[in-house]
C-alpha positions as CSV (number, residue, x, y, z in Angstrom):
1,X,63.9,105.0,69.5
2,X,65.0,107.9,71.6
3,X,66.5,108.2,74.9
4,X,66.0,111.0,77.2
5,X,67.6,111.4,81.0
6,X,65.7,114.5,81.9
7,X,62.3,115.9,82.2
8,X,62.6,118.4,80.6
9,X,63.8,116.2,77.6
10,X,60.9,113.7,78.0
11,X,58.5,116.6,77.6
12,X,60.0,117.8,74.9
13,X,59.9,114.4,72.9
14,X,56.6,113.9,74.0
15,X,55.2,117.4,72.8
16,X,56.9,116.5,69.6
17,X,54.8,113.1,69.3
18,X,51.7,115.0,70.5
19,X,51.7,117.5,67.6
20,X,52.5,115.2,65.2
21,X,49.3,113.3,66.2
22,X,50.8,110.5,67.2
23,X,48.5,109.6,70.1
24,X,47.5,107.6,72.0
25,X,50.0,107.4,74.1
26,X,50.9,104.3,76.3
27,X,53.4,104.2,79.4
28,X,55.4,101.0,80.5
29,X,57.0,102.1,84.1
30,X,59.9,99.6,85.0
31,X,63.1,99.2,86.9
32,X,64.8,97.6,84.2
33,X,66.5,94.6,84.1
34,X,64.4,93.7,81.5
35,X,62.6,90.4,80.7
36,X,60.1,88.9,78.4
37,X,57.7,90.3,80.6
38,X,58.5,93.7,80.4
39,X,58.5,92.3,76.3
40,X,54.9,92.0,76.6
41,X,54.1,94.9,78.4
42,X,55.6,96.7,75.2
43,X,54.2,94.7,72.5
44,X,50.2,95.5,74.2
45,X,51.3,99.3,74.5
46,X,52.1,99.2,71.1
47,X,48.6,97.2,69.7
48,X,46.9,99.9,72.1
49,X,48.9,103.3,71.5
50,X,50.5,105.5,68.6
51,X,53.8,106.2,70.8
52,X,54.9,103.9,73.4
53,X,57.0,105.4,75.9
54,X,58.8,102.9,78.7
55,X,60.6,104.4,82.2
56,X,63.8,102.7,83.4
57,X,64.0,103.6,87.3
58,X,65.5,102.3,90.3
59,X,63.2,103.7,92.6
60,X,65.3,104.2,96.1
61,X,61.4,105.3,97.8
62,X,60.1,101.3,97.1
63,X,63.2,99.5,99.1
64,X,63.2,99.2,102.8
65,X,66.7,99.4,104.6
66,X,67.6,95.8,104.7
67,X,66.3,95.0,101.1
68,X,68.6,95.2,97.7
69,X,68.4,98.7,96.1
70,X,72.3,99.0,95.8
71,X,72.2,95.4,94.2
72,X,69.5,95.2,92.3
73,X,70.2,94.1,89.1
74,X,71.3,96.9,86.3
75,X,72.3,96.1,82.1
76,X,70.8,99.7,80.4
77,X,72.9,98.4,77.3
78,X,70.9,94.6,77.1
79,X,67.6,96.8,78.8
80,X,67.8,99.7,75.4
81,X,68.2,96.5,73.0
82,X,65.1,95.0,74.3
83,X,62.9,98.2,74.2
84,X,64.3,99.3,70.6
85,X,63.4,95.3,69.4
86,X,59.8,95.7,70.7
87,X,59.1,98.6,69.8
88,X,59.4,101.3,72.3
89,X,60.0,104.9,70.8
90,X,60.9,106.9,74.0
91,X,62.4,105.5,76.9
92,X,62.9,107.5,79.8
93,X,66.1,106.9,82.1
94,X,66.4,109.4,84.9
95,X,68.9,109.4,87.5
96,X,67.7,109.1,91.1
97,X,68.7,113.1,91.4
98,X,66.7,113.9,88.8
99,X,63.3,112.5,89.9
100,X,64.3,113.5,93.6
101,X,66.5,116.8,92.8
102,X,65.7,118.1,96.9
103,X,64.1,115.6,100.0
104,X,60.9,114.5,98.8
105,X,58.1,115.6,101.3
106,X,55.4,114.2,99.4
107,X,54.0,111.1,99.4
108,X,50.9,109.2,97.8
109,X,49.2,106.8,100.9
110,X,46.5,104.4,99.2
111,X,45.0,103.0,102.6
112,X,43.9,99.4,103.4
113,X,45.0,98.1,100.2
114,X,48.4,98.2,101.2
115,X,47.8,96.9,104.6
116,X,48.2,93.2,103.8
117,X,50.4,90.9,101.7
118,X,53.5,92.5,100.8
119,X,52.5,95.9,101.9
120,X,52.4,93.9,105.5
121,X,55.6,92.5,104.7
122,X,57.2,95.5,103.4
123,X,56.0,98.6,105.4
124,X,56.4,101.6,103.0
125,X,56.8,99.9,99.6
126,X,54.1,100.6,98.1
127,X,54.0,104.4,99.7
128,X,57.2,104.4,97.4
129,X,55.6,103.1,94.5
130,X,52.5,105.2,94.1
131,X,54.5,108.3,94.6
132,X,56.7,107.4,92.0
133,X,53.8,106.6,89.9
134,X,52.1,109.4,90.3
135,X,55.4,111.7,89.1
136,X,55.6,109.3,86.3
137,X,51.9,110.1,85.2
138,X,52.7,113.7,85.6
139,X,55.4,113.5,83.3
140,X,54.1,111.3,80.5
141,X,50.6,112.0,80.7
142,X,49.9,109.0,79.2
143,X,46.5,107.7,78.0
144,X,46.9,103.9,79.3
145,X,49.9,102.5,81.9
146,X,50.6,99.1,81.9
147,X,51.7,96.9,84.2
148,X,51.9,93.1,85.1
149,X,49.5,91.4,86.9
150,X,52.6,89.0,88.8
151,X,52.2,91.9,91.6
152,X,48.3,92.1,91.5
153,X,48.4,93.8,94.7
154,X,50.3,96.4,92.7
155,X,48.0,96.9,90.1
156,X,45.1,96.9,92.4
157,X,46.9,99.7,94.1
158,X,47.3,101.6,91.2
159,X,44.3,101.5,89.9
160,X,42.3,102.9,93.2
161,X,44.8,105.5,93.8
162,X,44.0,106.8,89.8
163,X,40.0,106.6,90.7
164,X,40.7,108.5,94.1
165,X,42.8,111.0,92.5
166,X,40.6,111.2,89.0
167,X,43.7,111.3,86.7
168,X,43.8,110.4,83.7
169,X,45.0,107.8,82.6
170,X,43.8,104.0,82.4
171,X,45.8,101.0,83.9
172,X,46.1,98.1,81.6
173,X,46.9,94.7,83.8
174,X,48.3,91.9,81.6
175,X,48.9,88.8,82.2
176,X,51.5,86.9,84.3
177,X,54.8,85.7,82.0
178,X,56.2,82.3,83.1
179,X,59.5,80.1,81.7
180,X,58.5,77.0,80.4
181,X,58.9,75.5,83.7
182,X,56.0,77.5,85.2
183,X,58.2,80.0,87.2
184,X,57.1,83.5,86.8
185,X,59.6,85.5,85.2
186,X,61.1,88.5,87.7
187,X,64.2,90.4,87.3
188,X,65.0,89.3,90.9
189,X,65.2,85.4,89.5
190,X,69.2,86.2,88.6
191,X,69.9,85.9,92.5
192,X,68.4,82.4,92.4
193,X,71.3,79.1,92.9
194,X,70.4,76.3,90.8
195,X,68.7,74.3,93.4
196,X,66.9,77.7,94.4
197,X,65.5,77.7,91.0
198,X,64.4,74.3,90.9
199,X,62.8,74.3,94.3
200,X,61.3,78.0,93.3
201,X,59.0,76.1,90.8
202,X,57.1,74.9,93.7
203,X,55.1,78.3,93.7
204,X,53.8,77.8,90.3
205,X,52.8,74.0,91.5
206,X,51.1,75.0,94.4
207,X,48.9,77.2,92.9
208,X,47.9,75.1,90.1
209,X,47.2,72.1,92.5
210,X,45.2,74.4,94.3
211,X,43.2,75.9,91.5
212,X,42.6,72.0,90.0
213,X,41.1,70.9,93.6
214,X,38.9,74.2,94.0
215,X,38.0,73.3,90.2
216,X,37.2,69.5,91.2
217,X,34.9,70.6,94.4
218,X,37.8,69.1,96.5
219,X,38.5,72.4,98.4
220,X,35.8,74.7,98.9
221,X,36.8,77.2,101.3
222,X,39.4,79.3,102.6
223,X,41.0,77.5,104.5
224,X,41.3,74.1,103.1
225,X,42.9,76.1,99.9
226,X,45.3,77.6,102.0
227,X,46.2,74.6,103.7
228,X,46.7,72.8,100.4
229,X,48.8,75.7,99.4
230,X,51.0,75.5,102.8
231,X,51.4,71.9,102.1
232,X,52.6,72.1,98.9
233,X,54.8,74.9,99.2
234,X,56.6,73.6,102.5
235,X,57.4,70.0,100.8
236,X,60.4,72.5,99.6
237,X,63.2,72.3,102.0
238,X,64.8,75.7,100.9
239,X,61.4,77.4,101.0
240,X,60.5,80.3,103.8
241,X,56.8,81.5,103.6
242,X,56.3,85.0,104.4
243,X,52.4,84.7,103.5
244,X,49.8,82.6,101.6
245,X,46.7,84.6,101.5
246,X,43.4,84.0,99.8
247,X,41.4,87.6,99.2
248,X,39.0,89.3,97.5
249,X,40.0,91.3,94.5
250,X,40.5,94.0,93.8
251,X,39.7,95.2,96.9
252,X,41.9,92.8,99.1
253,X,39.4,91.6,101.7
254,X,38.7,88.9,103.5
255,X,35.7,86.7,101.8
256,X,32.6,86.6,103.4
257,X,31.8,83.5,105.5
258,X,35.3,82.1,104.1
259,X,33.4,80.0,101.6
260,X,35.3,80.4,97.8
261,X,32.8,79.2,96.0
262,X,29.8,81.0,97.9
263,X,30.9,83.7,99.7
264,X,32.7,86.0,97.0
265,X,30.6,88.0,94.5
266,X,33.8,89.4,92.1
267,X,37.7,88.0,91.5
268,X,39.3,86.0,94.1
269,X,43.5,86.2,94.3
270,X,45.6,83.1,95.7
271,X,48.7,85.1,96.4
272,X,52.3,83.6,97.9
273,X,55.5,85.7,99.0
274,X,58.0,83.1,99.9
275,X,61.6,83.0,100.1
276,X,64.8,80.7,98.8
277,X,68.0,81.7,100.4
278,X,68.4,85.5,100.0
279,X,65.2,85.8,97.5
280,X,61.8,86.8,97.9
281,X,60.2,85.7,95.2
282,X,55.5,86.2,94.7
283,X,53.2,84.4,92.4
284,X,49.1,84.6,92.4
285,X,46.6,83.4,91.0
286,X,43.7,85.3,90.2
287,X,39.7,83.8,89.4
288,X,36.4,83.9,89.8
289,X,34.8,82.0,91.8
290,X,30.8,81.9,90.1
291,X,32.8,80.7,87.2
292,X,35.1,77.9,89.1
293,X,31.9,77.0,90.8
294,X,29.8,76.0,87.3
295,X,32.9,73.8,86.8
296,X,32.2,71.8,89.8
């Protein structure tokens, strides 16, 4: 495995892979503090590419004022051992000066797909995360990206700015990574207390009650799910909701006559931002609702 700070570096390694034909080549963008999600991520770029290469960023464009760039959690020594274990061959760690070397006055906007969930929440993220993106994909080049589907809104971001802007490159969305328990795995679980973490697991409840009463013909619209999902989530003394949506997806609508089982023709996404203490933790749940409907 090689490490390389600069771009000019990463080019360099990667021309070296390219002539030596080893291609295709898949990208795994991340901020590090790796987990066994980012594990996964890894292991599916290397069943789907020649040369996997993975990014290690901090992006300082994705963080609003008031949230945790200077704290976010940081180990490049545990984060290297990881990639090196699954397989990663270049790994790409760039200081903040040298992806932003003068005052960026670019940005990528992907309209109305940021204008709900956590881009309603977070005004700018994802502004911050597609032009990072799209300097990544510059760099690399890469023939797939891949990215978890725990921030679906992300990936559905992603993937319409890369049809709008015709690069190429395909985005790969695997699946969500949970602990035992059910809670989805996310660098920012460290900041959790213990009874923060037991509490948290009430997101990964909520949306499985939810999913098992749309499945048993108990809930069939909108808003009886996201009532049941309110419910569940707020029997949580520690828990602050920020929002519990119920959209179309990928396109992040609102369903048509707010019938689930009826009124959507593609994927629906049950998707929760909620807070315990200091942490903003998001879960989904993403399924279609032709298929939920034969269950019923």
């Amino acid at each position: 495995m090689r490490v390389v700070r600069t771009v000019e570096q990463l080019r360099e390694a990667l021309d070296y892979m390219r002539m030596g034909g080893h291609t295709p080549i898949g990208f795994v963008p991340t901020m590090g503090y790796l987990h066994e999600g980012h594990a996964s991520l890894i292991r599916k770029a290397g069943e789907m590419s020649r040369t996997v290469v993975m990014s290690i960023f901090v992006n300082p464009l994705q963080f609003g004022p008031s949230e945790d760039f200077s704290s976010y959690p940081r180990d490049e020594r545990r984060d290297l051992e990881l990639a090196e274990r699954e397989g990663a061959d270049i790994v790409f760690i760039p200081a903040v000066e040298e992806m932003y070397p003068q005052p960026i006055r670019t940005r990528i906007t992907v309209d109305s797909l940021t204008a709900q969930l956590c881009g309603a929440s977070r005004p700018g993220h994802f502004d911050g995360v597609t032009t990072v993106v799209s300097k990544l994909f510059n760099m690399v080049q890469p023939d797939y990206a891949f990215f978890g589907l725990k921030d679906a809104q992300q990936v559905a971001v992603l993937r319409r700015m890369v049809s709008d802007l015709n690069m190429n490159v395909e985005i790969i969305a695997c699946p969500i990574v949970r602990e035992a328990d059910g809670l989805a795995l996310s660098s920012r679980n460290v900041y959790l207390g213990s009874e923060e973490r037991t509490q948290a697991l009430v997101l990964s409840r909520a949306l499985r009650e939810a999913r098992k009463a749309i499945e048993a013909g108990a809930v069939q619209t909108v808003d009886q799910a996201r009532g049941l999902l309110i419910s569940v989530i707020s029997s949580s003394p520690l828990a602050v909701i920020d929002y519990v949506e119920i959209l179309s997806f990928p396109g992040l609508g609102a369903l048509d006559g707010g019938s689930l089982l009826s009124g959507a023709e593609g994927e629906v996404i049950m998707a929760l931002a909620v807070k315990f203490g200091r942490t903003r933790l998001i879960d989904n749940n993403v399924f279609i609702p032709k298929e939920v409907h034969a269950l019923v």
